[in-house]
N, C-alpha and C positions, 0 to 999 in steps of 0.2 A: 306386248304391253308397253303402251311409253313410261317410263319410270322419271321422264323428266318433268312430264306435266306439272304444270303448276298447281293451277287450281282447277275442280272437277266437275266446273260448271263454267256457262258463259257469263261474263259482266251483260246486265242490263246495259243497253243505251243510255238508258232513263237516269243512271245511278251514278256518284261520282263514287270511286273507294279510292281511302286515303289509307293506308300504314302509321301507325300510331302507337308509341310506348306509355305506360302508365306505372307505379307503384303499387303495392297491398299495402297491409297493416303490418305486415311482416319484412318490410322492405325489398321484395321481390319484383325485380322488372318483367310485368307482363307486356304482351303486345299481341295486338289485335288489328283488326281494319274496322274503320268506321264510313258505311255507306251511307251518302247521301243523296236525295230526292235533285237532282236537276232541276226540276221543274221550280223547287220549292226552297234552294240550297241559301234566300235571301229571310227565309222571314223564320220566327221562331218554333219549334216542333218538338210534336212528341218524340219518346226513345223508347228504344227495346233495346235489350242486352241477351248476345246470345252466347251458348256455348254447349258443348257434345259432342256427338257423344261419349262416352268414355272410352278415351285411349285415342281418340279422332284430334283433327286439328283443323283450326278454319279454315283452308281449302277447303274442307269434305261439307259434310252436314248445314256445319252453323253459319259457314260464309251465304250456302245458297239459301239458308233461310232469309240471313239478311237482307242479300239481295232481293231476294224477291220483295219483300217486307218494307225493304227502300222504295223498292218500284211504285208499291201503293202508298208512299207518303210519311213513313216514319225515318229519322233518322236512326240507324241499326249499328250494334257493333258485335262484330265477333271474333272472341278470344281466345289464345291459348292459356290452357289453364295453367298454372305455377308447375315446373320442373318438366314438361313436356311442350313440342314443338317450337318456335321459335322465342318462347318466356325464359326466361330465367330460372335459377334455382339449382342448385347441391346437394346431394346428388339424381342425378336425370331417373325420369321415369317412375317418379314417385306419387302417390295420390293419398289424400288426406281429409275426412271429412269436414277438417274444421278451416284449414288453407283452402281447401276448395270451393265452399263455402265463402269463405274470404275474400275468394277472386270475382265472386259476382256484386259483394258489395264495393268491391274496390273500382266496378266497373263502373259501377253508380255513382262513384264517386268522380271519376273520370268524366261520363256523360254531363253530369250536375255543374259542372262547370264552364262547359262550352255557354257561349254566346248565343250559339242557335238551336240551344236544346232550353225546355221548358224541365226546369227541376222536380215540379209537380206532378207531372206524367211521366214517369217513367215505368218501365215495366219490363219482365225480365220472360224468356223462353229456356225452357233445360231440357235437351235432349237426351234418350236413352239414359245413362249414370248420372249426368247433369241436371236431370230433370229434379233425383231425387235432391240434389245439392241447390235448385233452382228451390224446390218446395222450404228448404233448411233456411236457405236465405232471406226469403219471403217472409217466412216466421219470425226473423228475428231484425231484419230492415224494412221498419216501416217507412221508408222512403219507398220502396217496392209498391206503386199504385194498382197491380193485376197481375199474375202467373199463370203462363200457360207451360206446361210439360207435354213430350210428344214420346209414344215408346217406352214409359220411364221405369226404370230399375232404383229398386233399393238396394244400396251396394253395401251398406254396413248390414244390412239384413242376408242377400244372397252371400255373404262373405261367411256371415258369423253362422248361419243355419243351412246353408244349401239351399239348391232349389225348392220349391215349393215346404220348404222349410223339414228337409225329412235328414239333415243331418241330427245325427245320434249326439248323445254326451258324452260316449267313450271314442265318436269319433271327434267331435272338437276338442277332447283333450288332447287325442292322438297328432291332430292338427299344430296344436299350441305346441306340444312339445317340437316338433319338428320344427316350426319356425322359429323357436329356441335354439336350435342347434344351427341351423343356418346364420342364426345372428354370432353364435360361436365364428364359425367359418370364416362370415367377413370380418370380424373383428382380428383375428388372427390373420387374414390376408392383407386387409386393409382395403378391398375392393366390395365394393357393394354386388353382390353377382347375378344376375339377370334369372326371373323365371324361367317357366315356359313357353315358346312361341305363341302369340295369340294366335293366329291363322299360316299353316303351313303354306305354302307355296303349291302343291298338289295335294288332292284328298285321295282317302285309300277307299273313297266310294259307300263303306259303312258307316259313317258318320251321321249323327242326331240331323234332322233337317235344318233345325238351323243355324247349326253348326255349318251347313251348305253355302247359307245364306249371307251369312257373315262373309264365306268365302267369298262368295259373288260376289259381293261387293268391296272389300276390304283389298282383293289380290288380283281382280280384272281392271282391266281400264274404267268401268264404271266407276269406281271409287278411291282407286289405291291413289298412295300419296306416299314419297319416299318416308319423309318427318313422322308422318304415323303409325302410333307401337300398334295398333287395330293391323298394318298395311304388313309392317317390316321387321318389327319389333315386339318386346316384355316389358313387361309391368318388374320392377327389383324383385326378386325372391320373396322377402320379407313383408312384400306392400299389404298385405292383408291384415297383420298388424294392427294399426288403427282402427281398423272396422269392426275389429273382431268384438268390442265391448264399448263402440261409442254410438248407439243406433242414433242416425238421422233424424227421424221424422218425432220426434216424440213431444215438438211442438205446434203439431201441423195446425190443430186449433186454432192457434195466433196467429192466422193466417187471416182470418176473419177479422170484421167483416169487407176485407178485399177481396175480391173476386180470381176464382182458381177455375181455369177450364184443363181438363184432363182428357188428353186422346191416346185412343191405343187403337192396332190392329186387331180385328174381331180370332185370325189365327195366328196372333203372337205367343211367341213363350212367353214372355215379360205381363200378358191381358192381367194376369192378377194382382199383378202390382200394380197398375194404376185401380183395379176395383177395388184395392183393400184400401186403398190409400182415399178414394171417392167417400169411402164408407166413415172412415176417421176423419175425414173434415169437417169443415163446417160451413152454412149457408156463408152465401152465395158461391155455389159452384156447380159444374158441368161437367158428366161423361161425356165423352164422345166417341162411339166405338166404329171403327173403318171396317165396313164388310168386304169380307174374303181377304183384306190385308194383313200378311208378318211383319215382324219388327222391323226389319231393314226396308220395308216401301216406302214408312216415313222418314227413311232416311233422304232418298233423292226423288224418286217418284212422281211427278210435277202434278200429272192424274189421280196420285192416290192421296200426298199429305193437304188437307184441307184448309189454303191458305186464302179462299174467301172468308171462311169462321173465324182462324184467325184476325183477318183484319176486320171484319164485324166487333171483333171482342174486344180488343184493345181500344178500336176507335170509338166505343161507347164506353169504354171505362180507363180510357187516359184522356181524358174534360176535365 
């Protein structure tokens, strides 16, 4: 495995990407790349704003979204989110639904001001955990012209109830109390103290499928990335915290009437979270289910994530 690789896809020809810092509302320095069209890098353009999946960093996912995304004619950017990868923020490895959230309007705000970006089209993509932070955002910045999510998890949902929501009450109390005691710990050490590994470095072969998957791609050359806690790294002990009683989506409605396209893998773990999430919205919007695809094809997969739709979708609805 090269562990120096940079990034885990090739630059377009076609695309220039620049490095670029920005502020939140919280005065946190995030930083992203912003790809642009060559062809087109003279005259004014639509934007997408991207970011994912969770615990991932632009290298991975959201760079080659951009990229590609650039190649067809939008100017794109893709972020680290606040306290992870090259962003800002104290203490590291933290995730929050309402900062995270933050980071995509602060992006908009970023895009909103270039020269060769149109403030009126803009539009945002959330992959995997971002998706659902992409949905949150959308709801509540109507500068947000179209939302596409790809793979998408509800994390204040899978946090606070488990999978397909089959955690008990005496086990989320069991839960709370412990992460109680953990907050003892750091407070008494003064050190925030790291989870559990996301993805080991070997599996012991019985592991959930895809749990596999993630492997493959998070810990091979197809994906890893040193900066990413998905690659090398945990999320802080305690990160579940905030999710545990702030659910995301509970304004998904206000989404409307802008336009939500929702894709998932037809054999993802994640397929119910974009159908429940299809089912709560509101017109104008699109399933779109990938046959025979898991969660991680839309991650890099060039053949499986569907970026003619994509660029159908946005270019009729960032005019």
């Amino acid at each position: 495995m090269n562990t120096t690789k940079h990034y885990t896809f090739i630059i377009s020809n076609k695309v220039i990407r620049q490095k670029v810092s920005f502020k939140n509302r919280y005065g946190i320095t995030l930083t992203g790349d912003l790809y642009i069209p060559k062809d087109h890098s003279s005259q004014v353009l639509s934007a997408i704003a991207i970011c994912g999946p969770f615990g991932a960093v632009k290298e991975q996912s959201s760079g080659l979204y951009a990229n590609q995304m650039a190649e067809r004619g939008f100017v794109t950017f893709a972020f680290d989110p606040s306290y992870t990868g090259e962003s800002d923020g104290k203490p590291r490895n933290v995730a929050s639904p309402d900062i995270n959230t933050e980071d995509f309007s602060a992006a908009i705000d970023f895009l909103g001001i270039q020269k060769n970006i149109n403030r009126s089209r803009i539009g945002i993509i959330g992959i995997c955990g971002f998706g659902g932070f992409a949905l949150n955002a959308a709801a509540i910045d109507k500068r947000v012209k179209a939302v596409a999510v790809t793979s998408m998890y509800d994390m204040s949902r899978v946090m606070s109830k488990g999978y397909y929501d089959t955690m008990t009450q005496e086990q989320r109390n069991k839960a709370l109390e412990q992460l109680g005691e953990q907050r003892w710990k750091d407070a008494e050490t003064g050190v925030f103290h790291a989870g559990p590994i996301l993805n080991a470095k070997k599996l012991k072969g019985d592991e959930q499928q895809f749990v596999k998957d993630y492997h493959d791609y998070y810990r091979t050359s197809r994906g890893f990335h040193s900066r990413s806690l998905n690659s090398t790294g945990a999320w802080n002990a305690t990160n579940p915290l905030s999710f545990m009683n702030m659910p995301l989506l509970t304004y998904i409605k206000e989404i409307a009437p802008r336009p939500l396209l929702i894709i998932a893998g037809e054999k993802a773990h994640s397929r119910y979270f974009s159908e429940d999430v299809f089912k709560m919205a509101t017109e104008p919007k699109e399933l779109m289910i990938i046959p025979n695809a898991v969660h991680v094809d839309l991650y890099d997969k060039m053949n499986v994530i569907p970026f003619d739709k994509l660029e159908t979708f946005f270019r009729e609805n960032l005019k």
